[in-house]
N, C-alpha and C positions, 0 to 999 in steps of 0.2 A: 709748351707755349701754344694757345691757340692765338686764331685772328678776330676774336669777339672783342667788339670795344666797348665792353660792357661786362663787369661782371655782377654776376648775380648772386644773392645768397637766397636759400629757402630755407626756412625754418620751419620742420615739420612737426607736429605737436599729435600724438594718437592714446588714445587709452590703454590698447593693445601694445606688443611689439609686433611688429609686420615687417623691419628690415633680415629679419631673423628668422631660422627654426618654422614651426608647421603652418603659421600664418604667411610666410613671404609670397605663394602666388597670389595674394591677392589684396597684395600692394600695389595700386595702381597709380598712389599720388604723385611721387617721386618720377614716374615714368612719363605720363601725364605731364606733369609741370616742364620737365624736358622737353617735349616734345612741341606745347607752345612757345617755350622761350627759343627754343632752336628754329621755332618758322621765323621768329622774330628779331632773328639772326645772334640771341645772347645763346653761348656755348660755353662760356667761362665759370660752372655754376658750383658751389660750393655748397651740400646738403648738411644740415645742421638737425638734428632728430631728437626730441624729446619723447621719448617710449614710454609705455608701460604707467603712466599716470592713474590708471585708473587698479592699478593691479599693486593690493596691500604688499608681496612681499619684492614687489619692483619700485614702487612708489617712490621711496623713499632716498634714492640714489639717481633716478631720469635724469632732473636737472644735472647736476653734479658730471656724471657721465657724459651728456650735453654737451657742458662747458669745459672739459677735458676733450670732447672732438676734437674743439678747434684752438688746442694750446692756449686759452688764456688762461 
């Protein structure tokens, strides 16, 4: 449980995957967006990542996978 009265969702949308494998150092969005919401005192934050949109044999599952993050 945190103390944020606030929670946050981000939905991060990339062509690439970056939460992953040889791209992840330079992932900065995720970390970044943290780091505002956190001066902002939102810590509650729930990352929600649509990957790989741009990449034929990822393409086709992102969403999908997506929307399996977060159990619905």
């Amino acid at each position: 449980m945190t103390n944020s009265l606030f929670k946050a969702y981000l939905v991060i949308a990339s062509g690439g995957v970056y939460s992953d494998g040889p791209m992840k150092s330079r992932d900065f969005t995720e970390s970044y967006l943290r780091t505002v919401l956190g001066f902002m005192g939102m810590t509650d934050i729930t990352v929600i990542r649509v990957e790989g949109v741009a990449m034929p044999e990822v393409r086709e599952n992102a969403l999908s996978k997506a929307i399996q993050s977060i159990g619905v």
